[in-house]
N, C-alpha and C positions, 0 to 999 in steps of 0.2 A: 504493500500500500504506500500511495506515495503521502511523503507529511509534509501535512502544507506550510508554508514560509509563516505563514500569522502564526504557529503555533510555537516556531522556532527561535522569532525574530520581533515577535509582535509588528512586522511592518507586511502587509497584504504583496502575496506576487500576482496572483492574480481578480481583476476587480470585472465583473460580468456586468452589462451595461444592457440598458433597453435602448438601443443606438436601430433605428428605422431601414437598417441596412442589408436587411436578406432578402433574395430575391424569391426565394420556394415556401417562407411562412409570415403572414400574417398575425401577429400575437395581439390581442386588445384588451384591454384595461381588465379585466376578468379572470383571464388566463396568464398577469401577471404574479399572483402569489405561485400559485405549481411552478411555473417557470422555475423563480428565483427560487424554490428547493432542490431542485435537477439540478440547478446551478452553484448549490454549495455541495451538494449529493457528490463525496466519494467516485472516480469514475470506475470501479470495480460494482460501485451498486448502482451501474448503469447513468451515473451523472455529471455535472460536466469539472467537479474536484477543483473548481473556484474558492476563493477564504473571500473574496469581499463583494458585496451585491450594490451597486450604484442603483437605487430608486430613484427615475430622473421626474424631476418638476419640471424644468424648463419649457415652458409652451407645451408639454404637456394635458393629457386629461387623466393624468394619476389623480386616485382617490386619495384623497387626503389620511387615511389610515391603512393605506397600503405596507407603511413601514411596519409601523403594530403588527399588522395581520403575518406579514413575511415573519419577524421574530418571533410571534407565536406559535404558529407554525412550526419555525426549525425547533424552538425548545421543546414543541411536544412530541416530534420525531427525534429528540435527545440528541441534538447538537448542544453545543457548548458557547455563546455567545464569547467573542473576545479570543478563542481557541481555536474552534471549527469556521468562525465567518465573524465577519460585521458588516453592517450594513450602514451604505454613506449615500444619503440622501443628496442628489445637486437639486440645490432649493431655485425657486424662481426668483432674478433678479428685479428686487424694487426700483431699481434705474428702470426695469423695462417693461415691467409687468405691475400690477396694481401691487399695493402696500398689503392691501389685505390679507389678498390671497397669500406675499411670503408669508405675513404675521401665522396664518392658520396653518401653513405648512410647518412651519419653523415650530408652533407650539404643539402639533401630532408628531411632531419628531422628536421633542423632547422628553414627552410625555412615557414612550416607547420605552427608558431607563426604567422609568417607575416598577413594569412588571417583568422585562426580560434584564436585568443590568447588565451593561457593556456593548450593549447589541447594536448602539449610535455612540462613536467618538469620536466621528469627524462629519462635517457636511462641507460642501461644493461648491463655491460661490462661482459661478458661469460670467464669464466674458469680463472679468475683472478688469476695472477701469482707473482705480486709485486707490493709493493708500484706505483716506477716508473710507472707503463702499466696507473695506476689510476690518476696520477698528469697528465701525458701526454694528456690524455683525457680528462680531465677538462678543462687544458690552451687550447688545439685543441678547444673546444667549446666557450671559451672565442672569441679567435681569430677569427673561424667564423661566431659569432655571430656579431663581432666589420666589419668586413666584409659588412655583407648581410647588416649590418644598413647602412653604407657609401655608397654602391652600389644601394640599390633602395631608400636611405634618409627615410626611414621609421624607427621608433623605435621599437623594442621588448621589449616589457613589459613583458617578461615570462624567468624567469632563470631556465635553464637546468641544473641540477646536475646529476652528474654519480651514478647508483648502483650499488659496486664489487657483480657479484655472486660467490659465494667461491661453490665450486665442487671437493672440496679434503683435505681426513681426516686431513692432514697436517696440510695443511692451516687453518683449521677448529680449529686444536689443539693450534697454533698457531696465531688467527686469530685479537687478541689484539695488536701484534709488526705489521704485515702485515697492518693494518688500521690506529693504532696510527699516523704514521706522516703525511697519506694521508688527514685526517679530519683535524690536524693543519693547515696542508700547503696550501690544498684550499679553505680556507677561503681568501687567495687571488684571488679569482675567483668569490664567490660564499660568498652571504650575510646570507643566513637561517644559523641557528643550526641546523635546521633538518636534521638527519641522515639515507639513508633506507638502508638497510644492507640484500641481496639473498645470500640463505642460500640451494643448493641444496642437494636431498637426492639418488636420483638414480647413479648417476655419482659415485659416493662416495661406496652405495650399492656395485657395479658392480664390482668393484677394492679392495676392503678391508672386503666386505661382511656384510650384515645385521645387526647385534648387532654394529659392529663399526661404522655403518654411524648412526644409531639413539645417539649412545651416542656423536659421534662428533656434532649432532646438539646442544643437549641439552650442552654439554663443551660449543662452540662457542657462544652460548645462555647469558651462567654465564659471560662470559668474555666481552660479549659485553655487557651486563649491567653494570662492574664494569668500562669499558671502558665506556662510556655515563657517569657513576658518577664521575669520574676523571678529565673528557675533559669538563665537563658542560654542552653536548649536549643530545639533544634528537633521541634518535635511534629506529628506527621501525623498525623490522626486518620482511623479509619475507619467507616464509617458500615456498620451492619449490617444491613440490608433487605432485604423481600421486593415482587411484585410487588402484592401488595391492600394496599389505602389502611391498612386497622386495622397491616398490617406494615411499612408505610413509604412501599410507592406511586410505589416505580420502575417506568416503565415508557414506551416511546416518548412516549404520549400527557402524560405529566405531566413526564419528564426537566428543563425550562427551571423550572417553579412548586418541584420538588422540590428542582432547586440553587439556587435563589432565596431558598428559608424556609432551608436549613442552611449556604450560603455554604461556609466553611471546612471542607473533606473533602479529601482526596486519594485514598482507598478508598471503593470500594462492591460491596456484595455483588452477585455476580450467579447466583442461586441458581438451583435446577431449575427452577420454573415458569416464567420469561421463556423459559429456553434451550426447553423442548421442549413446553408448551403456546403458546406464541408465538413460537418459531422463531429460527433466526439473523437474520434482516433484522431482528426487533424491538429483541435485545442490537448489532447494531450501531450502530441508530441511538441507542442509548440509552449508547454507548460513545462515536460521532462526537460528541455532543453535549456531553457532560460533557468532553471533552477541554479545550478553555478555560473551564471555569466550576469549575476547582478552585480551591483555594488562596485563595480573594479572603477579605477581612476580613470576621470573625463583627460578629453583633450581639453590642456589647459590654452586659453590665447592670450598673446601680447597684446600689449592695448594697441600696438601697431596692425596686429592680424585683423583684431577686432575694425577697426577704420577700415581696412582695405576690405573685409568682406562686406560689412556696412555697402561701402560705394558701388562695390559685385551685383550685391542683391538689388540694387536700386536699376539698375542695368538690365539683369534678369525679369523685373516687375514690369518696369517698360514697354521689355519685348511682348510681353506675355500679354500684358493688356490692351496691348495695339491688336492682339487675334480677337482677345476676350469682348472685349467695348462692342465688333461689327458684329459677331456672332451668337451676342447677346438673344435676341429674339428668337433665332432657330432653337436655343436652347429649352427656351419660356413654351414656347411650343411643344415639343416631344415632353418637357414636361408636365402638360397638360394630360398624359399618357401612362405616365409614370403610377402604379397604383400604392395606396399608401399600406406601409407597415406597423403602424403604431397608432392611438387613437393622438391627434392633436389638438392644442388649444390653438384656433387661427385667428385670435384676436391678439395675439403675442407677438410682439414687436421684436424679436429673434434674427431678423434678417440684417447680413452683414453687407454693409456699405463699403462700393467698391470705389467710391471717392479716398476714404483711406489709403487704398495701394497708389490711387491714382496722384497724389500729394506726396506720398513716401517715396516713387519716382522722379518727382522733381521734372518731369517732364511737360514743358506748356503746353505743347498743342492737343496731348492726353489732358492733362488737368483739364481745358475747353470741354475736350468734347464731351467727357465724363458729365461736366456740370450743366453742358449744353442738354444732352440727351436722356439726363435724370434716367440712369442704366439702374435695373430691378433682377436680380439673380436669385436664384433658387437656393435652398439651402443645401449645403455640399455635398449629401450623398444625393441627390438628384441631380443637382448638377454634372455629378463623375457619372451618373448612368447616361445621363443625356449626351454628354461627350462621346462618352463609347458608344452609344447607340447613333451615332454621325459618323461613326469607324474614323474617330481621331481622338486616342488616347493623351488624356489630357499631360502627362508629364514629359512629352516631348514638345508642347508648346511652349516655342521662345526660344527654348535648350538651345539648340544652333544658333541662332541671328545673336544672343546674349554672349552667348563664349566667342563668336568673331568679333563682338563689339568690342569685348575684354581686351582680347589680344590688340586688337587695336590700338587701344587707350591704355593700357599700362602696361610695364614690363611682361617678361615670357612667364616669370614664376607666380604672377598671380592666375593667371589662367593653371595653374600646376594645381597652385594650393587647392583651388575652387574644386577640380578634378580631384584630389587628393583627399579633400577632408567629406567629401560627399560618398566616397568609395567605401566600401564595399556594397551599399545599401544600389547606389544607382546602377552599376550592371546589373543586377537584379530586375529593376526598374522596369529598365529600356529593352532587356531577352523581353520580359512578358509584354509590356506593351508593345515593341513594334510587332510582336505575333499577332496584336488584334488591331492594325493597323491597315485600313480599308479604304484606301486612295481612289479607287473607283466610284464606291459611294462617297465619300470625304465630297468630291468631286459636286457629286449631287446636288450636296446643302449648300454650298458656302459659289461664290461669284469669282472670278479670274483671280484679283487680288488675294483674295484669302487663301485661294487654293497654292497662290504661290510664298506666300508664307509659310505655309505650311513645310511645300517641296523646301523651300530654302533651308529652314530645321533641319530636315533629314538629310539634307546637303552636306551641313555641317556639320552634323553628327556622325555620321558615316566617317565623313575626311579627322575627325577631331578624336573618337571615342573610339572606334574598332570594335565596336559591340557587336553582335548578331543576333537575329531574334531567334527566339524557343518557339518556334512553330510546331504544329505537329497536329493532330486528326481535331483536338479540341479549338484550335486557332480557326480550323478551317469549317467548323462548326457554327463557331461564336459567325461569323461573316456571313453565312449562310444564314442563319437565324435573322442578324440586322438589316438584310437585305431584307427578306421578306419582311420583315417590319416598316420597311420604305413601304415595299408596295401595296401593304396593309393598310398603312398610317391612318389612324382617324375611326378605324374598323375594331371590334372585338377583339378579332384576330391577329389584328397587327399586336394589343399589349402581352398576348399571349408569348407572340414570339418575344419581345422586349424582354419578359420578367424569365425565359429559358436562356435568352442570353446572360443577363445576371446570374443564373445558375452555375453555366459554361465559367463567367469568370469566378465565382465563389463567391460573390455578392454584387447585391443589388448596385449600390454604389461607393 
């Protein structure tokens, strides 16, 4: 039996996520408690042998005592709360969602110590935007913790501390001034050193483009290491991933190149796609494996390295949004197609603004048109289905025209480094994607310019990386399949084939 890292370590290796990203099951608000026990469920008693269950709020239609129900549940199937799992609730953010609804989320999550202890000792704060959003949230949990004790006379023995998930290159780049005062200051709140620090990759992807969100992980990485050796704390970071290369690129076949390029993780997401478009044998090998490759030392950077990839990614973001900005609409489209995997709250203000990347480029006549054209994006795993389902795999967008710019503009060794610190994870990458790389329908969607945008990428990837793609009977399937979804489109039939192609890749998006 394998023993899970919470029990070892008290830090979770692996955290099971209700992430909207399978393409073969639909799970809805109902069928979340059974879930989330298959997902702490030992995989010898058929389950998927997770230690931490993410209950997600965000634009959500989680029942507000969904947490409850999950910890009752596992303690009366005789888990061991704190030992066997915990469960970390991502709350909805009061910047974007009403007040209320966090306060009622916030107060059924706390409430959950009362009868299972240990079973909440961290919650999520999504898309963290400032210190303040993180102190405020801390004292809010103080306060109704100090609450619920006075009101039913009961004590909690279980301290809730907050996790920022950072989901923007920025902040990413920055992510040392952003948390510094927060981990001094709630230590008014909150007795551990323990630090857990979400670190997401899709969000990030979506908005600044592929090469930029892996290098913002790996920055944020170095910084919060030298941050934990400054402050005297202990920081576990988590790494937020999905199973497609553009989301991170967990998965059996990549697991050894993926803990290679990010080193320093203790968390990783192990969202719907892996579990039920690729089964429990995929999440456990991809669990046995990361068991000794946590925790090892980050690549650390010079505050010189850090500048030069800084000016990289702004380069990369550029490229990428000069496809993304025209393309925009074909995308809105097919996701009109797309069918949903999780119940949503659609009054949720959740959607990430692609004005962001378009500023962080520093690029005028992008900044224009971005502001001209008020551009509306899907949220990322619809967005990666829609890509793939136009047979143009999103992580080779920009890659070429980016790395000729490079070379262009600075010396030969930073185009190295950029190569260099992206490796192991990006051959990975680029075999899977160009095997679903569909140039004849690419063709289809997109108008002469774009189409040579495109070729240009592959131009200079070709001449620059030496990669080759992993083709083989499932490449030639997935292509098949999105073709017929062309000539479906709009039809029953066409999302049929849509959501078998999600299958073919191992998730939705």
């Amino acid at each position: 039996m394998v023993v899970k890292q919470l029990s070892r370590i008290g830090i979770p290796l692996a955290m099971c996520t209700q992430h909207p990203d399978s393409a073969s099951k639909c799970v809805d608000a109902s069928e979340e408690v059974q879930e989330a026990v298959k997902d702490i469920t030992p995989f010898e008693q058929g389950g998927f042998n997770c230690d931490e269950k993410m209950i997600d709020y965000e634009g959500k239609l989680t029942p507000y005592h969904q947490v409850k129900w999950v910890a009752g549940e596992l303690a009366r199937l005789g888990f061991k709360a704190g030992i066997d799992f915990i469960l970390t609730p991502r709350l909805p953010n009061p910047r974007l969602e009403q007040l209320d609804r966090h306060l009622m989320v916030l107060i059924a999550t706390l409430v959950v110590n009362l009868d299972v202890s240990k079973s909440v000792q961290y919650v999520i704060n999504p898309m963290t935007g400032s210190t303040k959003e993180l102190l405020d949230l801390q004292r809010r949990i103080w306060n109704m913790t100090r609450l619920l004790e006075e009101e039913t006379g009961k004590k909690i023995d279980t301290e809730v501390r907050v996790i920022p998930l950072i989901e923007d290159l920025d902040a990413m780049l920055n992510i040392n001034e952003l948390l510094r005062k927060w981990i001094v200051e709630s230590s008014i709140f909150v007795h551990s050193d323990i630090v857990r620090v979400m670190i997401g990759k899709s969000d990030t992807a979506m908005i600044y483009g592929h090469i930029p969100s892996v290098l913002g992980l790996k920055i944020a990485l170095s910084k919060l290491w030298k941050l934990g050796k400054e402050l005297g704390v202990r920081i576990y970071p988590i790494l937020g991933v999905g199973k497609l290369p553009f989301r991170g690129n967990l998965s059996p076949d990549t697991v050894i190149e993926f803990a290679d390029t990010y080193k320093w993780f203790y968390t990783v997401t192990i969202q719907s796609g892996i579990r039920y478009d690729m089964g429990p044998q995929a999440v456990r090998e991809v669990i046995d494996k990361l068991q000794d490759r946590v925790g090892r030392t980050p690549r650390v950077y010079t505050l010189e390295e850090e500048y030069l990839i800084r000016k990289v990614c702004k380069i990369f973001t550029a490229e990428y949004l000069k496809f993304i900005v025209q393309v925009a609409e074909k995308i809105l489209l097919i996701n009109n197609f797309i069918p949903k995997r999780r119940e949503r709250l659609e009054v949720a203000k959740y959607s990430r603004d692609i004005v962001d990347g378009a500023l962080f480029s520093e690029d005028k006549d992008l900044i224009c048109y971005v502001e001209e054209h008020k551009i509306i994006l899907p949220r990322a795993i619809n967005f990666v289905a829609a890509l793939y389902t136009m047979g143009i795999p999103p992580t080779i967008i920009g890659l070429g025209r980016a790395l000729r710019r490079i070379e262009q503009t600075f010396p030969e060794y930073v185009s190295e480094l950029v190569i260099k610190e992206t490796m192991p994870i990006l051959r990975k990458d680029l075999e899977f994607d160009l095997a679903l790389l569909d140039l004849e329908l690419a063709r289809k969607y997109l108008g002469p310019k774009l189409y040579r945008l495109i070729q240009e990428d592959l131009e200079e990837i070709k001449n620059r990386l030496n990669i080759e793609s992993n083709e083989g009977e499932w490449s030639e399937r997935h292509r098949l399949l999105i073709r017929l979804f062309y000539e479906n489109i709009g039809k029953e039939e066409g999302m049929k084939y849509l959501v078998e192609a999600g299958i073919v890749r191992g998730s939705l998006g």
